[in-house]
VEXNUZA-653159 format. One line per 8 residues: number of its first residue (from 0); their letters; for each residue x, y negated, z negated of N, C-alpha, C. Coordinates in steps of 0.001 Angstrom, whole numbers. Atoms other than C-alpha are relative to their C-alpha. Example, Ala and Ser with C-alpha at 12.3 -4.5 7.8 and 13.67 -1.06 7.14 Angstrom:
REM residues 2
0 = as = 890/1190/0/12300/4500/-7800/900/-1200/0  -820/1190/60/13670/1060/-7140/-770/-1090/-730 .
END
This chain:
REM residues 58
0 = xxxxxxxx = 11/1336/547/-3732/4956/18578/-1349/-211/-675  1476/97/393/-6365/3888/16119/-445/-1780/537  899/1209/-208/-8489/866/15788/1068/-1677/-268  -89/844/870/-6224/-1550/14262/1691/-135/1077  -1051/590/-682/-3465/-795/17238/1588/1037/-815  -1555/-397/712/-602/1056/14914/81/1372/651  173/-1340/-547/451/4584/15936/670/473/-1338  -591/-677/1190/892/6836/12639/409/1263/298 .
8 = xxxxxxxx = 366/-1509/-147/1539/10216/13894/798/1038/-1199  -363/-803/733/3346/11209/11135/-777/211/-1882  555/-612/1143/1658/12887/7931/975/176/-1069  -192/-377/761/2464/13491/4607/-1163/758/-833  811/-1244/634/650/16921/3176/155/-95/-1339  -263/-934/1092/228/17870/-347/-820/980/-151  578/-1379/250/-184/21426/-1450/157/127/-1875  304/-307/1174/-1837/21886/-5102/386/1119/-505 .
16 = xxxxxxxx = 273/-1670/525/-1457/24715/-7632/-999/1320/780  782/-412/-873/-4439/26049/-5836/-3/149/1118  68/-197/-1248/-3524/25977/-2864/-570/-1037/935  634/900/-747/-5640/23382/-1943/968/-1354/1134  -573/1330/-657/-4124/20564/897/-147/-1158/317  646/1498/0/-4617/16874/1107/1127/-697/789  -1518/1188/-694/-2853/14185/3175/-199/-1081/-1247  -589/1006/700/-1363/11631/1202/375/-1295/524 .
24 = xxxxxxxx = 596/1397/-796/-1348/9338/3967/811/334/1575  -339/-387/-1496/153/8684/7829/1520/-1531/-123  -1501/770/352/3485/6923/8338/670/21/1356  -227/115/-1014/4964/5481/11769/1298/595/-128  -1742/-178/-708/8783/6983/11427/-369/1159/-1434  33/-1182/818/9355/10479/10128/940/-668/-1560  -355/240/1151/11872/8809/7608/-421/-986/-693  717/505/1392/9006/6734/5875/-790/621/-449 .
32 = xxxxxxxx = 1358/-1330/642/6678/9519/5268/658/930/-644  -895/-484/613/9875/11429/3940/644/-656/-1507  -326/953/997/10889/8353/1622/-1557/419/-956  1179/247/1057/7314/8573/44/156/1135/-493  16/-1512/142/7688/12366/-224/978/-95/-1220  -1334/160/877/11190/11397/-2070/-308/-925/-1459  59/866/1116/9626/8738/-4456/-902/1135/-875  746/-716/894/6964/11113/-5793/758/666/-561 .
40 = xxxxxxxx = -615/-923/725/9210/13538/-6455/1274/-405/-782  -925/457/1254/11476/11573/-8163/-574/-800/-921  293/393/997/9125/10424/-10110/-1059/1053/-848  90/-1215/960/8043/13922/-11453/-1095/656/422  1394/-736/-541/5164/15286/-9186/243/1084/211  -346/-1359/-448/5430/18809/-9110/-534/1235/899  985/-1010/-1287/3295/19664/-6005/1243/47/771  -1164/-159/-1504/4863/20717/-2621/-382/-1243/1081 .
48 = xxxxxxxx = 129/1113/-753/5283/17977/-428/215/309/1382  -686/-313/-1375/5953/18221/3613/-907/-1441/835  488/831/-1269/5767/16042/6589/-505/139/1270  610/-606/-870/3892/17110/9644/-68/-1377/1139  379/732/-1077/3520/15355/13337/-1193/463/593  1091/-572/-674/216/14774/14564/478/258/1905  125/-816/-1563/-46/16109/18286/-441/-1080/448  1023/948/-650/-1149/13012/20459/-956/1200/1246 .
56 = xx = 1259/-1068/-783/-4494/14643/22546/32/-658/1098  128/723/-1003/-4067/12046/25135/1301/552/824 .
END
């Protein structure tokens, strides 16, 4: 849980030409971090997209 109380554990990755990886942000339900994944790419982004769960450490 962060500061603000929400629990995001779910990620959205992007992977560049390069290889390089970036989150794209954190998203409480696997199917809104999937929806965002779905808008980019229907609106013509041609990176790789994926969704990842963080691990709670607690």
């Amino acid at each position: 849980m962060n500061d603000s109380g929400a629990v995001l554990p779910w990620l959205v990755i992007r992977e560049d030409d390069n290889g390089n990886r970036y989150r794209v942000g954190r998203y409480a339900t696997r199917d809104e971090a999937q929806h965002v994944i779905d808008t980019l790419e229907d609106c013509g982004h041609q990176q790789l997209y994926w969704v990842e769960r963080i691990r709670s450490t607690a």
